[in-house]
N, C-alpha and C positions, 0 to 999 in steps of 0.2 A: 504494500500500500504506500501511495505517497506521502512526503513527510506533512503536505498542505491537508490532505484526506484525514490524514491519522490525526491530525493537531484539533482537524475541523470536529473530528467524532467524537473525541476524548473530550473536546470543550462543550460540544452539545450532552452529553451524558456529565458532565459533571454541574454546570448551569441548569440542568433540568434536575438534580439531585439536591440544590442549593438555591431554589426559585428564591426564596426569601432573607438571601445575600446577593451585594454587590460583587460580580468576580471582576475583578479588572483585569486578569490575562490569564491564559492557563500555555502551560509550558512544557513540552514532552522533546525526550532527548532520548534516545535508544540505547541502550548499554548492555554489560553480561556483568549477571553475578561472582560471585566467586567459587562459585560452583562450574561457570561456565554456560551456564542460565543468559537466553535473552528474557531482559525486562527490558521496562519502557519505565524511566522518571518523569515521573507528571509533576510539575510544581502548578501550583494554587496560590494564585493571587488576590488575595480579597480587600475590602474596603478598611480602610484603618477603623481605629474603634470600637471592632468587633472583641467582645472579651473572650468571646469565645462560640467556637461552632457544636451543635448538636453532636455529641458523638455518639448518635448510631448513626446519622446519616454520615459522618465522617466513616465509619464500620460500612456502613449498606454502599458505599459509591465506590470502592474499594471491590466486592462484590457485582456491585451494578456495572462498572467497567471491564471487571477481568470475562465478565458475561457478554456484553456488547462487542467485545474484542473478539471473542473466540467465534462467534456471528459473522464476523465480519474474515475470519480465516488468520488473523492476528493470534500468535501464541505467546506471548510474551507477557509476562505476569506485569500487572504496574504497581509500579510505587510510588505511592501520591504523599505529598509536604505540599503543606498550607503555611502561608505569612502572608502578612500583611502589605500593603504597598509600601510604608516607611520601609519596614525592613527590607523589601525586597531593592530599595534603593541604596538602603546602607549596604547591601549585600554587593550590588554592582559596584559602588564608589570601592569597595575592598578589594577588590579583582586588578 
């Protein structure tokens, strides 16, 4: 699947998992465990101010994705992190 395809699914399955947050960007990079495992790191970008997100639906989107994925002929288990836009800024200015 293309990386535009895969970014597009992953962000629709996780914005419909989180209807009632702001995601400001969702971010997917393909990797191998150390196992030698393909995943896929999904980073979650949400609205500052949030203290915090539901965690089952943070549990269920984990779930709702690795399902979606495997639908779509994607095998690669994801690994999803969530921050906030600050931080995801302090993150870039550290780079």
């Amino acid at each position: 699947m293309l990386d535009k395809a895969l970014t597009e699914l992953v962000g629709t399955v996780i914005r419909r998992q989180f209807s009632d947050a702001v995601i400001h960007a969702v971010a997917v990079k393909p990797d191998v465990d150390h196992d030698g495992d393909d995943i896929l790191r999904v980073t979650v970008v949400v609205q500052d101010g949030i203290e915090r997100l539901d965690p089952e639906k943070v549990l269920d989107a984990s779930g709702n994705l690795w399902s979606e994925l495997g639908d779509a002929g994607i095998e690669s288990f994801p690994i999803v992190s969530y921050m906030t836009k600050a931080d995801a800024a302090r993150r870039s200015e550290s780079v």
